[in-house]
Backbone as a ProteinNet text record, in pm:
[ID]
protein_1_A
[PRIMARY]
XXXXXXXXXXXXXXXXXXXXXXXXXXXXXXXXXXXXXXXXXXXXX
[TERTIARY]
5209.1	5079.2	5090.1	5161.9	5228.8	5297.7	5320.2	5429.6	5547	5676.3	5793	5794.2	5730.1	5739.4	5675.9	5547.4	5491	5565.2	5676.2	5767.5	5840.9	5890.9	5967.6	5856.3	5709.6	5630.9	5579.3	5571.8	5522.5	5599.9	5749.4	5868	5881.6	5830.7	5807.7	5714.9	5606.7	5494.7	5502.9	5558.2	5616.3	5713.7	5791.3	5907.3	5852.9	5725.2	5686.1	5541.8	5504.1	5348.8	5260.6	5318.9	5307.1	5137.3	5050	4905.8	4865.8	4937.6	4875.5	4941.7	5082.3	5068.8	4990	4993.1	4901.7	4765	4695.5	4608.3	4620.6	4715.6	4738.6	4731.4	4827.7	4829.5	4721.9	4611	4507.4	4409.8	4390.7	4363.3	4381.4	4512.8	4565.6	4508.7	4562.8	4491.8	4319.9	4263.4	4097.5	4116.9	4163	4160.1	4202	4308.6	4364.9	4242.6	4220.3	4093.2	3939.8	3957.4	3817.8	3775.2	3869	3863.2	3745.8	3608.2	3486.1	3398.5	3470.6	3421	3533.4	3470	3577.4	3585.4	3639.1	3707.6	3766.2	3712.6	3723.9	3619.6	3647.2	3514.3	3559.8	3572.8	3578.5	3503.4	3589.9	3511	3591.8	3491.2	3512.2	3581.3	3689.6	3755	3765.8
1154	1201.3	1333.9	1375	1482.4	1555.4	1702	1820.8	1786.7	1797.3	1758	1819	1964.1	2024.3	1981.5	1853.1	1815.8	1819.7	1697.8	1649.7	1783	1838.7	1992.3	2056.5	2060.1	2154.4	2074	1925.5	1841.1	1840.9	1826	1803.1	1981.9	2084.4	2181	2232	2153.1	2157	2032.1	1948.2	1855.4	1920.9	1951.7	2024.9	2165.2	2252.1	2321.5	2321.8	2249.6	2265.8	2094.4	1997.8	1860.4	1862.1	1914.7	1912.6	1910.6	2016.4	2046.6	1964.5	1888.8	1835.3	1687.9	1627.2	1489.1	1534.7	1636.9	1658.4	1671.4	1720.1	1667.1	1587.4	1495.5	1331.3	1273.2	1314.1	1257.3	1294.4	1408.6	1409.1	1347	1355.5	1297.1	1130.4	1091.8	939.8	889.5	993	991.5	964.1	1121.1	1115.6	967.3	942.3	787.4	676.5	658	556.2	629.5	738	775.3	902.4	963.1	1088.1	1129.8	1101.5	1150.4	1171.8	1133.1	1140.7	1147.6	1134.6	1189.5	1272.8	1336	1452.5	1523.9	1627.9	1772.7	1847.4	1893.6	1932.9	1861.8	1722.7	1702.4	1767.8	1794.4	1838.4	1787.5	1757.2	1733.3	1792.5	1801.1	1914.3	1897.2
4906.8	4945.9	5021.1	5085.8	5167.2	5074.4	5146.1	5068.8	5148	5105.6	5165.6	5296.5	5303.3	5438.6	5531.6	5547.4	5586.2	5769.7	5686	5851.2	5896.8	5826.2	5909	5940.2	5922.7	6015.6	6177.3	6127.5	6201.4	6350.9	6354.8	6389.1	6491.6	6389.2	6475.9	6563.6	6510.7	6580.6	6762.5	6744.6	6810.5	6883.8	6851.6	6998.3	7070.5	6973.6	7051.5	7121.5	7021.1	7108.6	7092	7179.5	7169.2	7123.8	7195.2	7175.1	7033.9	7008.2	6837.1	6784.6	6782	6699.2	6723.1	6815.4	6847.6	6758.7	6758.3	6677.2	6538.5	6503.8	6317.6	6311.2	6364.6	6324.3	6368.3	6475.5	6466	6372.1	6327.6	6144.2	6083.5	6045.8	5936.6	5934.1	6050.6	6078.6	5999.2	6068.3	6036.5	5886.7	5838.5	5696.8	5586.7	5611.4	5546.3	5581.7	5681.2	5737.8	5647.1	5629	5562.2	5562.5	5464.3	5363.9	5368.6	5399.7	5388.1	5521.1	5577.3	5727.4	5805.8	5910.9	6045.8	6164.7	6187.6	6275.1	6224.1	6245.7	6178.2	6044.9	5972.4	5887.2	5739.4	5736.8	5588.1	5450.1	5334.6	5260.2	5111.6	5051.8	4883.7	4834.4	4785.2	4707	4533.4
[MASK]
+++++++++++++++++++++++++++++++++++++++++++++

């Protein structure tokens, strides 16, 4: 479901800037629970 680079950006985002990444994964979270709604600006693609 992910691009392989997913975890090497994640992983960098994580050792440098903890905030941002807790916020991807709280995306990402939303998204799996419900692709159409959420947090952040879902959109149809």
């Amino acid at each position: 479901m992910f691009q392989p680079e997913f975890l090497e950006d994640l992983s960098y985002w994580a050792e440098t800037e903890r905030r941002t990444a807790k916020r991807l994964l709280e995306l990402v979270k939303a998204a799996l629970r419900d692709p159409f709604k959420g947090i952040g600006s879902p959109e149809p693609l």
